[in-house]
Backbone as a chain_set.jsonl record, in Angstrom:
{"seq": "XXXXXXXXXXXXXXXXXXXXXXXXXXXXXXXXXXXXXXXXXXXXXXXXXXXXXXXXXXXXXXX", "coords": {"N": [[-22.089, 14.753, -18.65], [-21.133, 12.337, -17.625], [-18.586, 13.222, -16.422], [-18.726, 14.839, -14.397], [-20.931, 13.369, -12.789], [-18.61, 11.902, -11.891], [-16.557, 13.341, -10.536], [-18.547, 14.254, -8.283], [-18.42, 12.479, -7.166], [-15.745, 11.642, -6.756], [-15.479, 13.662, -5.191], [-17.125, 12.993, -2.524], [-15.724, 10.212, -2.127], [-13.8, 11.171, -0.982], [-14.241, 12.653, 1.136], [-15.596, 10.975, 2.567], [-13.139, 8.956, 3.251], [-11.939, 9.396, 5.628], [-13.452, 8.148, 7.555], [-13.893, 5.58, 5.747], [-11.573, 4.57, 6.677], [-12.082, 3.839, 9.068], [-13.387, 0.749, 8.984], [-11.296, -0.313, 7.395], [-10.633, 0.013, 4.904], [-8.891, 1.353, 2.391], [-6.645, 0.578, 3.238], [-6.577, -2.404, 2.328], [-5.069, -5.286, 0.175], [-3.813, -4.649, -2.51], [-4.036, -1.678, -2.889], [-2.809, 1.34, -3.115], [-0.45, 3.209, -1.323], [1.11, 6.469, -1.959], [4.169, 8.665, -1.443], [5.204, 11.431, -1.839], [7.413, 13.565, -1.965], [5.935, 16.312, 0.313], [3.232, 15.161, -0.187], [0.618, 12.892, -0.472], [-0.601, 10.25, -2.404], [-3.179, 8.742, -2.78], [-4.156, 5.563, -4.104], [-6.983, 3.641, -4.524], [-7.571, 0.74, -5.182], [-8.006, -1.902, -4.815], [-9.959, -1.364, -2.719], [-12.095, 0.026, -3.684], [-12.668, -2.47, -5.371], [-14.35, -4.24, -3.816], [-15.927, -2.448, -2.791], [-17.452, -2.087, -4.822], [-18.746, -4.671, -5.958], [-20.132, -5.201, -3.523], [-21.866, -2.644, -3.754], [-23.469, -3.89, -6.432], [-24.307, -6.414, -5.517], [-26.052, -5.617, -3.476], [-27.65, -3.876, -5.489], [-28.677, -5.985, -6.91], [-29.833, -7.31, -5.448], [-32.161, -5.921, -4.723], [-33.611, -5.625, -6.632]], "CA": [[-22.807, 14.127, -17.575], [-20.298, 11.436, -17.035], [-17.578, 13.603, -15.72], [-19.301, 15.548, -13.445], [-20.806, 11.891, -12.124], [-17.098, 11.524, -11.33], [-16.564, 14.086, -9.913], [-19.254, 13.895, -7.811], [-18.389, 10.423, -6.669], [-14.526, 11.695, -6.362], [-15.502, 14.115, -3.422], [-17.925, 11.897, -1.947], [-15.111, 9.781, -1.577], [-12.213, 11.648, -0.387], [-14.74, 13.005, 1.866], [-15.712, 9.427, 3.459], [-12.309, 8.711, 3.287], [-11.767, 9.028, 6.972], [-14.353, 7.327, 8.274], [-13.917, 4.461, 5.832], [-10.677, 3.753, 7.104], [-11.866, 2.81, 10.454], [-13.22, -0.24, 8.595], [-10.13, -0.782, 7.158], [-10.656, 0.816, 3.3], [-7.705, 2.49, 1.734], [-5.565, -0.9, 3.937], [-6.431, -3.653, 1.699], [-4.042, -5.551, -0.77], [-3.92, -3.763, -3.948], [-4.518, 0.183, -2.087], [-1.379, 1.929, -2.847], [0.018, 4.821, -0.996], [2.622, 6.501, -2.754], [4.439, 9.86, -1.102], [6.147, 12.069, -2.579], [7.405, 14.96, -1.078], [5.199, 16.371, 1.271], [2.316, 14.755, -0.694], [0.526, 11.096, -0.418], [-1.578, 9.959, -3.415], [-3.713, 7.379, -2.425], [-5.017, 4.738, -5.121], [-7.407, 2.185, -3.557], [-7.787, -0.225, -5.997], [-8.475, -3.318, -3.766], [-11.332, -1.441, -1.904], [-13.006, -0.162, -4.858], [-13.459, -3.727, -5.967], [-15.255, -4.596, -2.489], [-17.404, -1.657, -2.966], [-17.871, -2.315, -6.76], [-19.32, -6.138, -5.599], [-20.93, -4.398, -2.983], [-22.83, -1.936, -4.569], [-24.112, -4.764, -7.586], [-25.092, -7.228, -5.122], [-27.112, -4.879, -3.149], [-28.744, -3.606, -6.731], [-29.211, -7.001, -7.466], [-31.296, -7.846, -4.192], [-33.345, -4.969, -4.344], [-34.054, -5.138, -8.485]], "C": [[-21.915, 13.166, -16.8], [-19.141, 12.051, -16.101], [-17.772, 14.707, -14.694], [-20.046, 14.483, -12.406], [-19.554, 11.411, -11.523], [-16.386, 12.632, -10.411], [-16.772, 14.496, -8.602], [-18.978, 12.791, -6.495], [-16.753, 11.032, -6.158], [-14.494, 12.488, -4.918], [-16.141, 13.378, -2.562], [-16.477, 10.994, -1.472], [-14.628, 9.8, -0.942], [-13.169, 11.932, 1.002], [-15.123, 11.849, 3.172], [-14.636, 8.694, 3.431], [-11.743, 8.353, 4.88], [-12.026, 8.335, 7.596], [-14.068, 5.529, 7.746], [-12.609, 3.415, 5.995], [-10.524, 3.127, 7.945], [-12.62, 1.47, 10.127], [-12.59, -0.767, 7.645], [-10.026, -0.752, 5.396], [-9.487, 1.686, 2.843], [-6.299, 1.472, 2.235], [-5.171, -2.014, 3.201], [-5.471, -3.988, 0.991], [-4.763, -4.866, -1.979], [-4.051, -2.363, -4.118], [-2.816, 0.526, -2.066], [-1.309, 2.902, -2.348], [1.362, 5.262, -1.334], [2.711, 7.887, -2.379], [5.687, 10.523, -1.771], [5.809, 13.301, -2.244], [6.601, 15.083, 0.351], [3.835, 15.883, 1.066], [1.719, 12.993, -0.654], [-0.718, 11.02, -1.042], [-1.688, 8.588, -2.864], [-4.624, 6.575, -3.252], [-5.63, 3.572, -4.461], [-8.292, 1.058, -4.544], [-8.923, -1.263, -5.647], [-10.049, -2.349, -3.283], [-12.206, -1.032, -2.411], [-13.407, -0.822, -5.805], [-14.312, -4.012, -5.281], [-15.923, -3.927, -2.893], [-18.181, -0.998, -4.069], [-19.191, -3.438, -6.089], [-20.233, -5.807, -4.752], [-22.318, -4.05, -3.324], [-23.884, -2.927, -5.621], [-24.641, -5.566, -6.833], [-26.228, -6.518, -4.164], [-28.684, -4.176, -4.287], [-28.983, -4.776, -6.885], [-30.251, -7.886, -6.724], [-32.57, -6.998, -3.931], [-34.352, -4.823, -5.891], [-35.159, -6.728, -7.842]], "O": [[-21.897, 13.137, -15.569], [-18.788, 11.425, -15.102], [-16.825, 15.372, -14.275], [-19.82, 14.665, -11.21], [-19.562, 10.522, -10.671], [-15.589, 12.289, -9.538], [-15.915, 14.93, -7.833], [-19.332, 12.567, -5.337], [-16.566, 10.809, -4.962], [-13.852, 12.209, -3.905], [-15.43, 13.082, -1.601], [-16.168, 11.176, -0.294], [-14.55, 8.915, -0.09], [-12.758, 11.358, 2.011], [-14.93, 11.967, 4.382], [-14.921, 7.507, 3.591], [-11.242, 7.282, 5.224], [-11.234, 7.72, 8.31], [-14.008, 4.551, 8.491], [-12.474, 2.225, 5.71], [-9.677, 2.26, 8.157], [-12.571, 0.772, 11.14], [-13.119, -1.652, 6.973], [-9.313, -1.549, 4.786], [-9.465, 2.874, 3.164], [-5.18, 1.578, 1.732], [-4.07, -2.565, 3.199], [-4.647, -3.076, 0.921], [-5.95, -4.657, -2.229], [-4.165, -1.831, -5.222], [-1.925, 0.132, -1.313], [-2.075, 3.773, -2.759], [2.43, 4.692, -1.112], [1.76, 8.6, -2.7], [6.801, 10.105, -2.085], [4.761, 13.944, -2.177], [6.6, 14.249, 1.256], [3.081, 16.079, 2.019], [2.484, 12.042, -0.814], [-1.75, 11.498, -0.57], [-0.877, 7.703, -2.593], [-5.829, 6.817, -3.176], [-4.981, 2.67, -3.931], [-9.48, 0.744, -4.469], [-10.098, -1.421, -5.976], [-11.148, -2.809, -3.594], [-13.312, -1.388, -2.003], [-14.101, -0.474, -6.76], [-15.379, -4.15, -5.878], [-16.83, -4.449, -3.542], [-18.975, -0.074, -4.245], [-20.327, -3.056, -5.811], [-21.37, -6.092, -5.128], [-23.39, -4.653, -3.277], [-25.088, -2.674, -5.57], [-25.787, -5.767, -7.234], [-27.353, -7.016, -4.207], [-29.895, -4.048, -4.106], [-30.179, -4.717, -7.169], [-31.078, -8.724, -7.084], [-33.577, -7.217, -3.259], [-35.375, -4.181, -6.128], [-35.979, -7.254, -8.595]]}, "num_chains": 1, "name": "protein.A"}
């Protein structure tokens, strides 16, 4: 269940990936982009804390 939840959540991302760069997601401090070759792995650390904090304070206004 869990890794199919991830899964899930991993396309979802990549997929809103575009969009959430025009408010400046995948930019922040701690968002690495690392290329290699013709390839660019993108770890976004930093902006999946924001939309960790996010997410919990929104559950936590609506609970």
């Amino acid at each position: 269940m869990w890794l199919l939840l991830f899964i899930l959540a991993s396309v979802v991302a990549s997929a809103a990936l575009p969009w959430l760069e025009r408010f400046g997601f995948g930019r922040l401090p701690l968002d690495l982009r690392l290329r290699i070759g013709d390839h660019e792995l993108l770890l976004p650390i930093g902006s999946t804390l924001v939309l960790s904090v996010a997410a919990w304070l929104l559950a936590r206004l609506l609970r």
